[in-house]
mmCIF file of the N, C-alpha and C atoms, coordinates in Angstrom:
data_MODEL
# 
_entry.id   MODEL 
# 
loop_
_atom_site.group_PDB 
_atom_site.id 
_atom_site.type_symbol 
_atom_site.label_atom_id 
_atom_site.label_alt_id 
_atom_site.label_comp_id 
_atom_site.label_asym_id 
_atom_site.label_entity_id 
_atom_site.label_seq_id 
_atom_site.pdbx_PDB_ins_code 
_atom_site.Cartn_x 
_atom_site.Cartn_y 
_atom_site.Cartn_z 
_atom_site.occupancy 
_atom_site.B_iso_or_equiv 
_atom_site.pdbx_formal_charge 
_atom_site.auth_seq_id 
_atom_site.auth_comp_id 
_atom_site.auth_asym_id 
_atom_site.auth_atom_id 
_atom_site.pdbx_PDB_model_num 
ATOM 1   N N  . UNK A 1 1  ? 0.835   -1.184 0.000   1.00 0.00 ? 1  UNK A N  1 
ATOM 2   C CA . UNK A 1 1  ? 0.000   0.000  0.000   1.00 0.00 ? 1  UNK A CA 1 
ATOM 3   C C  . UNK A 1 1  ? 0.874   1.240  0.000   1.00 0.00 ? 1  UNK A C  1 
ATOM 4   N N  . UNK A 1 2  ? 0.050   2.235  -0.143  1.00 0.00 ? 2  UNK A N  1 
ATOM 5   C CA . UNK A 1 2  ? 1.418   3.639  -0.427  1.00 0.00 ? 2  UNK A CA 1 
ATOM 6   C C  . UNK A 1 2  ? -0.743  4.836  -0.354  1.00 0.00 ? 2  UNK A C  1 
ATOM 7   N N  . UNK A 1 3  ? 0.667   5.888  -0.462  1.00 0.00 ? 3  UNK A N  1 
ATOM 8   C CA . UNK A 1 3  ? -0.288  7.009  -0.121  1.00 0.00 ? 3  UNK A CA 1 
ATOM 9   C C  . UNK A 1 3  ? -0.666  7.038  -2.723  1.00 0.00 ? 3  UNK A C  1 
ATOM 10  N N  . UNK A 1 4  ? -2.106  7.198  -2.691  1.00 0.00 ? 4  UNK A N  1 
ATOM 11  C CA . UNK A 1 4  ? -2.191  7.423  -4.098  1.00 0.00 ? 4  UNK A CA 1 
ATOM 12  C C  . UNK A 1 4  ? -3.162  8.726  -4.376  1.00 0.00 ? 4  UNK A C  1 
ATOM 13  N N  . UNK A 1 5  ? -2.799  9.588  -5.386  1.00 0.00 ? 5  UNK A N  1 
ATOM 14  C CA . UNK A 1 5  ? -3.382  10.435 -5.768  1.00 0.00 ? 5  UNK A CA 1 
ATOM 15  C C  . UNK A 1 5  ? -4.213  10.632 -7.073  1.00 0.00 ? 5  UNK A C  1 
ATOM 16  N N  . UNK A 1 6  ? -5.598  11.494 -7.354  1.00 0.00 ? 6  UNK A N  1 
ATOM 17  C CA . UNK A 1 6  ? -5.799  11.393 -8.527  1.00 0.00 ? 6  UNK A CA 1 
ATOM 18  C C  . UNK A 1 6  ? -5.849  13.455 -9.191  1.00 0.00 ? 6  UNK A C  1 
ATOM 19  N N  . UNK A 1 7  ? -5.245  13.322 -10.123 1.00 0.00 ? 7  UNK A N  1 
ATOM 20  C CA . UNK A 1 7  ? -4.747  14.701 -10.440 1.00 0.00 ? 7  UNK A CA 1 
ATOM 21  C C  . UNK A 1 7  ? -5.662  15.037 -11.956 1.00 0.00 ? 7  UNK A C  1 
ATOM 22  N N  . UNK A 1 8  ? -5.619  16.198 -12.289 1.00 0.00 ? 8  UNK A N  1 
ATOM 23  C CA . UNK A 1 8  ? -6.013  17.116 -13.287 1.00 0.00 ? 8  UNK A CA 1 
ATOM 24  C C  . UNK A 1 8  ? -4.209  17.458 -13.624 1.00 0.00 ? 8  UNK A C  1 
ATOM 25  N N  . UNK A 1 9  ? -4.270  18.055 -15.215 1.00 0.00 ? 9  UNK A N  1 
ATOM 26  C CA . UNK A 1 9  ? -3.015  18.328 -15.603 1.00 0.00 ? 9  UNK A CA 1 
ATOM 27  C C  . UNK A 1 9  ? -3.964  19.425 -16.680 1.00 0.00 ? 9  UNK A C  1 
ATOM 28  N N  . UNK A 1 10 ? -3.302  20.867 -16.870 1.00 0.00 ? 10 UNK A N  1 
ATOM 29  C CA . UNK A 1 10 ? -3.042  21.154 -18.242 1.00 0.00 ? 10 UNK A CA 1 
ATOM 30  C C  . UNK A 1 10 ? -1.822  21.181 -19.017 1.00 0.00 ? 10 UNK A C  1 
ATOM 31  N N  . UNK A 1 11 ? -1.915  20.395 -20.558 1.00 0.00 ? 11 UNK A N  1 
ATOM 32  C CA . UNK A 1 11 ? -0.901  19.395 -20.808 1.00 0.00 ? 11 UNK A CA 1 
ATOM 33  C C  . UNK A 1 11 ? -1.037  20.339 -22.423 1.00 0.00 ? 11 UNK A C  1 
ATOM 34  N N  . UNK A 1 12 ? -0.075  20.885 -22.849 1.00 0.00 ? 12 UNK A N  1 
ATOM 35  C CA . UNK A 1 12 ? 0.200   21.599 -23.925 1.00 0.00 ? 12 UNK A CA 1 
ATOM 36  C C  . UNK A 1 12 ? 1.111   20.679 -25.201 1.00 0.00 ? 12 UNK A C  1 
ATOM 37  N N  . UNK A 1 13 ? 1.435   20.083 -25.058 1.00 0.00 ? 13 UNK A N  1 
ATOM 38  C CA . UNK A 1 13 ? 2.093   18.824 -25.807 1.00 0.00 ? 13 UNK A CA 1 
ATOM 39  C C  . UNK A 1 13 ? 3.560   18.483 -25.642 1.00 0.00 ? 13 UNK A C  1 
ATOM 40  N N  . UNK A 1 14 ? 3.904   20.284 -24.848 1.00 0.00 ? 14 UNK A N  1 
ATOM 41  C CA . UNK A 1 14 ? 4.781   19.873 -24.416 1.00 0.00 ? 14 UNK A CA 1 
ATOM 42  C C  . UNK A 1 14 ? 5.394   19.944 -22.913 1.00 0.00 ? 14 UNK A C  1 
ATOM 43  N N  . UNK A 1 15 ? 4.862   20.618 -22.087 1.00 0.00 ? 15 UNK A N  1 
ATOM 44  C CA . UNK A 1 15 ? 4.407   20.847 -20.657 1.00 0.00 ? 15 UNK A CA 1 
ATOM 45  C C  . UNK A 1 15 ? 3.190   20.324 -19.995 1.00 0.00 ? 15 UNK A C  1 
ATOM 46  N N  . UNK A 1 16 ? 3.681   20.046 -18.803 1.00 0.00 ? 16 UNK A N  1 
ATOM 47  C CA . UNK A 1 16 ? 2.133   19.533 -18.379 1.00 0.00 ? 16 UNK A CA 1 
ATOM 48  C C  . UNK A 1 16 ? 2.178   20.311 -16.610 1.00 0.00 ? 16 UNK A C  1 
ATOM 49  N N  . UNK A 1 17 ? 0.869   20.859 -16.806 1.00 0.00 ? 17 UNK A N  1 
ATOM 50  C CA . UNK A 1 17 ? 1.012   21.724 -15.339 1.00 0.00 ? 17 UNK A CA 1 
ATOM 51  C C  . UNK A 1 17 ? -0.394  21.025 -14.691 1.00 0.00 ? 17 UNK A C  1 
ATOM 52  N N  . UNK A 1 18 ? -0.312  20.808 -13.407 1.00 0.00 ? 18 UNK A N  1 
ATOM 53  C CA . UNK A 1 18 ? -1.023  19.930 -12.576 1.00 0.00 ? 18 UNK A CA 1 
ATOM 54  C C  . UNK A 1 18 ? -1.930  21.013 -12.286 1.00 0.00 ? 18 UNK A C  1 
ATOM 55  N N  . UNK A 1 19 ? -3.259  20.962 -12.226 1.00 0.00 ? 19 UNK A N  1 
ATOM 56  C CA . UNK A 1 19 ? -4.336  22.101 -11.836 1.00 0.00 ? 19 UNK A CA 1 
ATOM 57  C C  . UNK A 1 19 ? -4.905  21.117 -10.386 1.00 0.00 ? 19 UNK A C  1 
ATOM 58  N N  . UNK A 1 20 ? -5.475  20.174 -10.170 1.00 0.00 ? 20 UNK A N  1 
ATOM 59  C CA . UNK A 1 20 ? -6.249  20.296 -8.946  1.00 0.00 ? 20 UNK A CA 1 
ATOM 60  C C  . UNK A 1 20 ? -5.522  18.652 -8.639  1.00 0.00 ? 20 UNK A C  1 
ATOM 61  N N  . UNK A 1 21 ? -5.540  18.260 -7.356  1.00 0.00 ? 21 UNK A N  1 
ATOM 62  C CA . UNK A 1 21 ? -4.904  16.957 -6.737  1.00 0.00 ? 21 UNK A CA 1 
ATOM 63  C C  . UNK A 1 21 ? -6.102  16.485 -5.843  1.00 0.00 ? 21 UNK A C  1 
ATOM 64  N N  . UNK A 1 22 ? -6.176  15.421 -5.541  1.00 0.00 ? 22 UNK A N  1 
ATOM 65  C CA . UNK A 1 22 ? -7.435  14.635 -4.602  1.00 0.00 ? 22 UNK A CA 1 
ATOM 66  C C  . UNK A 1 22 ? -6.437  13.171 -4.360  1.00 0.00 ? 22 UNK A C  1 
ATOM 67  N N  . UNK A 1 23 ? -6.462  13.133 -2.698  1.00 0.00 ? 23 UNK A N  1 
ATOM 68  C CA . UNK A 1 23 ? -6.151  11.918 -2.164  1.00 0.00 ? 23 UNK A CA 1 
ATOM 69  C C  . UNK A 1 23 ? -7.032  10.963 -2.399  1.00 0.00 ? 23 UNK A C  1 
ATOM 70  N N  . UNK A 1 24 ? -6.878  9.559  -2.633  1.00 0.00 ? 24 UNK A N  1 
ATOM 71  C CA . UNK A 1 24 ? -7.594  8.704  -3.017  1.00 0.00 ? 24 UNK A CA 1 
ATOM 72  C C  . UNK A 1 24 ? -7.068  7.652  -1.595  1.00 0.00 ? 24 UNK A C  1 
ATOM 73  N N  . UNK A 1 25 ? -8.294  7.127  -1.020  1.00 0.00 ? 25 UNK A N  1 
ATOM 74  C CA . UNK A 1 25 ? -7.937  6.198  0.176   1.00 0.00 ? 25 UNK A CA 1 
ATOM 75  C C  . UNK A 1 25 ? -8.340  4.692  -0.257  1.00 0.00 ? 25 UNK A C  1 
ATOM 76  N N  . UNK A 1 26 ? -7.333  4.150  -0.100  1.00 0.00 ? 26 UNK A N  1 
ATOM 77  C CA . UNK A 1 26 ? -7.078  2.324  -0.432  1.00 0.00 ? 26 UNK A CA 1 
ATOM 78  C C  . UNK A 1 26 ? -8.307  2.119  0.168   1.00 0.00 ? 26 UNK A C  1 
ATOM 79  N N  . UNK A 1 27 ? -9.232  1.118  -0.540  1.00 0.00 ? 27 UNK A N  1 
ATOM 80  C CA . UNK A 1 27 ? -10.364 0.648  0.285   1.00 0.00 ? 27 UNK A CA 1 
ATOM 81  C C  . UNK A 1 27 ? -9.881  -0.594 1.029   1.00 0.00 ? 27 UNK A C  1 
ATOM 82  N N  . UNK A 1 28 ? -8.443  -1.207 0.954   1.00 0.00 ? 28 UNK A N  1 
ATOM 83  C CA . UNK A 1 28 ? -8.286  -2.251 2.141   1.00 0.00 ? 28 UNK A CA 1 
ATOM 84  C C  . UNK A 1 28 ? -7.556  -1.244 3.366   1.00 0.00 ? 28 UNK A C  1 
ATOM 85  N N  . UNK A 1 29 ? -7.719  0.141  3.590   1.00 0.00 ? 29 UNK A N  1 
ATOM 86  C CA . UNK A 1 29 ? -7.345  0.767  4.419   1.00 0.00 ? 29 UNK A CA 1 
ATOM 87  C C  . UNK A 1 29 ? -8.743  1.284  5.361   1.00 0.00 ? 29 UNK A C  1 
ATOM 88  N N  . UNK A 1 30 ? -9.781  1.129  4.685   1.00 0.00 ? 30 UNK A N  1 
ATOM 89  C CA . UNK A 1 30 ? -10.890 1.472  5.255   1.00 0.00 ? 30 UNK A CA 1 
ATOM 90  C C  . UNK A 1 30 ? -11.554 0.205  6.426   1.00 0.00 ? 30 UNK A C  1 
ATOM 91  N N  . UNK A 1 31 ? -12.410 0.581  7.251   1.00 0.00 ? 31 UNK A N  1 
ATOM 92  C CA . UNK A 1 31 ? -13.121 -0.367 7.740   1.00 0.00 ? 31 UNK A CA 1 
ATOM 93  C C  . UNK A 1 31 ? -13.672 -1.604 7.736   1.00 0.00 ? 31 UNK A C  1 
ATOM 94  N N  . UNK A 1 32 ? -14.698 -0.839 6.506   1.00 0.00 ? 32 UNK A N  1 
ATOM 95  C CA . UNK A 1 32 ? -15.576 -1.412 6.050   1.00 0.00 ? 32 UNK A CA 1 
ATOM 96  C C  . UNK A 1 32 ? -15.453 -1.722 4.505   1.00 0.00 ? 32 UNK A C  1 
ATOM 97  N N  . UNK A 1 33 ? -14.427 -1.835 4.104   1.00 0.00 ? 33 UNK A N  1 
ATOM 98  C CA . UNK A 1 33 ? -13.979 -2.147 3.144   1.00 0.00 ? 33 UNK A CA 1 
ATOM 99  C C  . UNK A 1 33 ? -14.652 -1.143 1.959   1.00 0.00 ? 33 UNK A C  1 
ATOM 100 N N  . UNK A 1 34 ? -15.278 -2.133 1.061   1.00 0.00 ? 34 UNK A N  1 
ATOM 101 C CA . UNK A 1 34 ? -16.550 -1.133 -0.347  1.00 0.00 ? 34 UNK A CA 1 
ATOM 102 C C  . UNK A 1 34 ? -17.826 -0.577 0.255   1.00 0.00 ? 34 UNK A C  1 
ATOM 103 N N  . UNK A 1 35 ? -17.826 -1.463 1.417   1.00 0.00 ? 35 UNK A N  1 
ATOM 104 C CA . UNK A 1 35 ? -19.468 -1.281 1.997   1.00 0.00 ? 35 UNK A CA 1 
ATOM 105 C C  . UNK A 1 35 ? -18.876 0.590  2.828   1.00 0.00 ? 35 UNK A C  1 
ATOM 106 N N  . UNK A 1 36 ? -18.049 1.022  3.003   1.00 0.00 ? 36 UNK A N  1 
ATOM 107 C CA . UNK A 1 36 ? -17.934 2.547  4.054   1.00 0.00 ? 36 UNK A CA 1 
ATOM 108 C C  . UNK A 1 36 ? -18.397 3.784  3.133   1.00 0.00 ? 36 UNK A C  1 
ATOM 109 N N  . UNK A 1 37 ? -18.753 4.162  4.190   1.00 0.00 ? 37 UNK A N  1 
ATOM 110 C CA . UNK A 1 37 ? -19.315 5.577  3.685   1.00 0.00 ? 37 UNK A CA 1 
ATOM 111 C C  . UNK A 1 37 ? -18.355 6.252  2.652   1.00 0.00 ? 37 UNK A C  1 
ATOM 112 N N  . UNK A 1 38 ? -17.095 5.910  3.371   1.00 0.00 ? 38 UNK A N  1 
ATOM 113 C CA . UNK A 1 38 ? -16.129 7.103  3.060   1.00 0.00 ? 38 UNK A CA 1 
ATOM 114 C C  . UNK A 1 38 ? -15.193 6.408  1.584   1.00 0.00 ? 38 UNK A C  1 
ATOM 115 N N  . UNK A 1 39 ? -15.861 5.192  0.895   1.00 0.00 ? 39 UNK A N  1 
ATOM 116 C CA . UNK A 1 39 ? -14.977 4.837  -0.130  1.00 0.00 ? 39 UNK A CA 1 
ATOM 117 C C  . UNK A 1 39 ? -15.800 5.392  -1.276  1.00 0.00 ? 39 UNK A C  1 
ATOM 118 N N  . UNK A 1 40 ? -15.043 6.157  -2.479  1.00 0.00 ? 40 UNK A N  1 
ATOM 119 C CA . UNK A 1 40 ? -15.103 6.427  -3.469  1.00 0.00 ? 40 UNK A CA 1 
ATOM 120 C C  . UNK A 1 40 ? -13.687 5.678  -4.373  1.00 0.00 ? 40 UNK A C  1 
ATOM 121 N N  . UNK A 1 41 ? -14.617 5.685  -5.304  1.00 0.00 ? 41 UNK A N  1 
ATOM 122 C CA . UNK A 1 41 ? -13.310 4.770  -6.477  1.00 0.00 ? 41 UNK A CA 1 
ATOM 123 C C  . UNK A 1 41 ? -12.411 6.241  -7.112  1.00 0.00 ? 41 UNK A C  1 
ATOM 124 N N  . UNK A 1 42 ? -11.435 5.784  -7.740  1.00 0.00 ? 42 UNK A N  1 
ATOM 125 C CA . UNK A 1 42 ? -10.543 6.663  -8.423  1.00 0.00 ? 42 UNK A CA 1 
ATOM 126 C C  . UNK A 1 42 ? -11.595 7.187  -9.917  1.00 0.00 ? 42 UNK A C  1 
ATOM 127 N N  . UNK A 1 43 ? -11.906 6.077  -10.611 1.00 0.00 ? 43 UNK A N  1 
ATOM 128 C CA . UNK A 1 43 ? -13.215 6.755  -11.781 1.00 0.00 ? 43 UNK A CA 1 
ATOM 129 C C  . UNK A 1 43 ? -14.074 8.344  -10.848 1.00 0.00 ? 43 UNK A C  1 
ATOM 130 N N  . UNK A 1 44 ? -14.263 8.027  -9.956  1.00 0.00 ? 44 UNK A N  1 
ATOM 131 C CA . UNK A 1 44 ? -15.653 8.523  -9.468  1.00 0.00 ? 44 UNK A CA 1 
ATOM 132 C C  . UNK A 1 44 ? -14.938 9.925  -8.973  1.00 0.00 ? 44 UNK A C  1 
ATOM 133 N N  . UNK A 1 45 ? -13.412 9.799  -8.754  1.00 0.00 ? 45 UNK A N  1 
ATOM 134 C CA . UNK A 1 45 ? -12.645 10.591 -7.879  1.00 0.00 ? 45 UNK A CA 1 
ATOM 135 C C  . UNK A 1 45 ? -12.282 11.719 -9.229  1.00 0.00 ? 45 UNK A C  1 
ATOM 136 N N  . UNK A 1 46 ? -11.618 10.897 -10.223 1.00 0.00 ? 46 UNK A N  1 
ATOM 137 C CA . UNK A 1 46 ? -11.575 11.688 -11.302 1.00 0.00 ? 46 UNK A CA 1 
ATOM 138 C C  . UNK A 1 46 ? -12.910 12.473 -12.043 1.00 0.00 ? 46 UNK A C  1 
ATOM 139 N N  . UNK A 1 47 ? -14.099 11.638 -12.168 1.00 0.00 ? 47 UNK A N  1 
ATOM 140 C CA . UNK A 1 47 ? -14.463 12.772 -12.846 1.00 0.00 ? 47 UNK A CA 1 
ATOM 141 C C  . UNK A 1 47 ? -15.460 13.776 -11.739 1.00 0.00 ? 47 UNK A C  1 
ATOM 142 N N  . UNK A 1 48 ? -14.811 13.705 -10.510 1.00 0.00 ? 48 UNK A N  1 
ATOM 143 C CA . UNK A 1 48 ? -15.562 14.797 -9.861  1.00 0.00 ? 48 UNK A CA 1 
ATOM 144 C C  . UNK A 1 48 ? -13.689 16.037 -9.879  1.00 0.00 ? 48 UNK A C  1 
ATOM 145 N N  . UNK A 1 49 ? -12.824 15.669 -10.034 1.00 0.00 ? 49 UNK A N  1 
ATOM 146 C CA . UNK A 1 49 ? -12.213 16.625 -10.113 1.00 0.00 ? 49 UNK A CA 1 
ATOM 147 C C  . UNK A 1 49 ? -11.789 17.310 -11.324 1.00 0.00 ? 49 UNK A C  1 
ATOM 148 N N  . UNK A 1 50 ? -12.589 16.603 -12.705 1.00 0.00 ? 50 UNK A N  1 
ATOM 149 C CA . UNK A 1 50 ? -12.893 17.188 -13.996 1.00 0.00 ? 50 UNK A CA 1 
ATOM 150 C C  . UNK A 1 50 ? -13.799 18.058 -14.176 1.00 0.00 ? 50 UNK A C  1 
ATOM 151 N N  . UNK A 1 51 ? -14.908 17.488 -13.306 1.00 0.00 ? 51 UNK A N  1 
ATOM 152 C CA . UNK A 1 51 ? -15.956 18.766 -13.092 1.00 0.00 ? 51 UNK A CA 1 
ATOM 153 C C  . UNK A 1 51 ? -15.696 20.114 -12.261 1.00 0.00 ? 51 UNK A C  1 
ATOM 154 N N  . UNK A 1 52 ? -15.280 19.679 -11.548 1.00 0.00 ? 52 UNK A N  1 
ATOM 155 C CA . UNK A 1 52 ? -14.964 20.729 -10.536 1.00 0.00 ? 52 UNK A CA 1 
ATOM 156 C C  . UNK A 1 52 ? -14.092 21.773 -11.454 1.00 0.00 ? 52 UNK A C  1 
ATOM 157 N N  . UNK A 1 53 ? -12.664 21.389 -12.294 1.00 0.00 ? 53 UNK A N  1 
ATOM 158 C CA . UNK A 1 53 ? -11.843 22.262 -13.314 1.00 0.00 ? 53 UNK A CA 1 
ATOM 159 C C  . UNK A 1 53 ? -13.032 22.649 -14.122 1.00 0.00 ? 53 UNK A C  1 
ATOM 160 N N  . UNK A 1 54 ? -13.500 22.410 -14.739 1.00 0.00 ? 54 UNK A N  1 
ATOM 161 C CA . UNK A 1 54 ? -14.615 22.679 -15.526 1.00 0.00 ? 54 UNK A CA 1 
ATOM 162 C C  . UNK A 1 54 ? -15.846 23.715 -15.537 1.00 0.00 ? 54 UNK A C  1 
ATOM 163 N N  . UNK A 1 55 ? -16.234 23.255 -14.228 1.00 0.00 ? 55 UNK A N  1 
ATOM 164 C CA . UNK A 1 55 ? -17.389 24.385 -13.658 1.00 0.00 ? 55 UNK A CA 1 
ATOM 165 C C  . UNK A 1 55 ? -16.548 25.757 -12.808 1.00 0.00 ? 55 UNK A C  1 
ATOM 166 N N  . UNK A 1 56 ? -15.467 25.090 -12.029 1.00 0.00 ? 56 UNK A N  1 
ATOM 167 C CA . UNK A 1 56 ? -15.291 25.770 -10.634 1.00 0.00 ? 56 UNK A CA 1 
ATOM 168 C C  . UNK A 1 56 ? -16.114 26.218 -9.911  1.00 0.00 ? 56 UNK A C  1 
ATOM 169 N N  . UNK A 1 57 ? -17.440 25.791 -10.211 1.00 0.00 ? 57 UNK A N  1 
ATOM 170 C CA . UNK A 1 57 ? -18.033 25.851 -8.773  1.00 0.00 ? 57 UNK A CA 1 
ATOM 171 C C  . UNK A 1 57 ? -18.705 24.439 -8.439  1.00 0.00 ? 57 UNK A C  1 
ATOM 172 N N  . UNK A 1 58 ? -18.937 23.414 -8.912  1.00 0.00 ? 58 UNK A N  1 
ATOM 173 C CA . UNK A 1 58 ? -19.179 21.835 -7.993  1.00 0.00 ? 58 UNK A CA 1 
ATOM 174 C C  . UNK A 1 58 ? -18.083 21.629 -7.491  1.00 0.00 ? 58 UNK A C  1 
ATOM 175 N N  . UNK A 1 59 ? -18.963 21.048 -6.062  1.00 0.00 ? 59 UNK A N  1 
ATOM 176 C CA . UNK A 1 59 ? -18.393 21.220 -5.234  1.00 0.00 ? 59 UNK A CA 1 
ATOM 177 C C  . UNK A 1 59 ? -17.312 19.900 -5.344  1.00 0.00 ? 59 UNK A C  1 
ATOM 178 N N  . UNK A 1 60 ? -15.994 19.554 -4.615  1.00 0.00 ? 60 UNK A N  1 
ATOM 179 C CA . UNK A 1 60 ? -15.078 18.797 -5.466  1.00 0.00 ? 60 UNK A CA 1 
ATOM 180 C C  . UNK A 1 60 ? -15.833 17.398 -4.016  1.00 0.00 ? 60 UNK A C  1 
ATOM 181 N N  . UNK A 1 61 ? -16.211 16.054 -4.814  1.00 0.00 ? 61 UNK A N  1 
ATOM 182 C CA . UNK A 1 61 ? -16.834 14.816 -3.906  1.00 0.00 ? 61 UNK A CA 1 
ATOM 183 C C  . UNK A 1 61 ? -14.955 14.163 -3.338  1.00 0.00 ? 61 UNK A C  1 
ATOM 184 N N  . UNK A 1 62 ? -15.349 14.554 -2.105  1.00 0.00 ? 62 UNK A N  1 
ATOM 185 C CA . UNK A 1 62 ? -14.394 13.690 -0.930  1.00 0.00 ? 62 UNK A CA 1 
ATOM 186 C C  . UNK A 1 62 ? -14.528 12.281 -0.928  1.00 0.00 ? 62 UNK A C  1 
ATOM 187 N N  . UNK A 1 63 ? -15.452 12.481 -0.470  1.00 0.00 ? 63 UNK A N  1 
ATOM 188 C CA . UNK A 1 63 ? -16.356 11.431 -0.067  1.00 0.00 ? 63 UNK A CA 1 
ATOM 189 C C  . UNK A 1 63 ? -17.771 11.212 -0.745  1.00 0.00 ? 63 UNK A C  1 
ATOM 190 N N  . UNK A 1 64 ? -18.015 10.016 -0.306  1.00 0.00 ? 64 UNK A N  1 
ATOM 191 C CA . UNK A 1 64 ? -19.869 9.472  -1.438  1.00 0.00 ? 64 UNK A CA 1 
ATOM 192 C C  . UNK A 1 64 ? -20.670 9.650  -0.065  1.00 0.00 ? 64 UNK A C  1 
# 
């Protein structure tokens, strides 16, 4: 296990600059494994921090 992140980049073809970061928590680090409140998948993690670049105002999902 290790600490994992899921990131936004703006990526010019030849630079890539990181716009927003979200910790992602191992679900064998959780309790309750899939069944906890507090697990969201990396899919679910990413496209709430696509929206969030996108709108800037939804609100960015921590947690489900």
């Amino acid at each position: 296990m290790g600490i994992f992140t899921v990131t936004t980049h703006l990526y010019d073809w030849v630079r890539s600059l990181p716009l927003d970061i979200a910790l992602y928590q191992y679900v064998a680090s959780l309790p309750n494994g899939k069944e906890d409140k507090n697990f969201i998948t990396k899919p679910e993690l990413a496209l709430s921090l696509m929206k969030f670049g996108i709108t800037g105002t939804e609100e960015l999902i921590l947690h489900s």
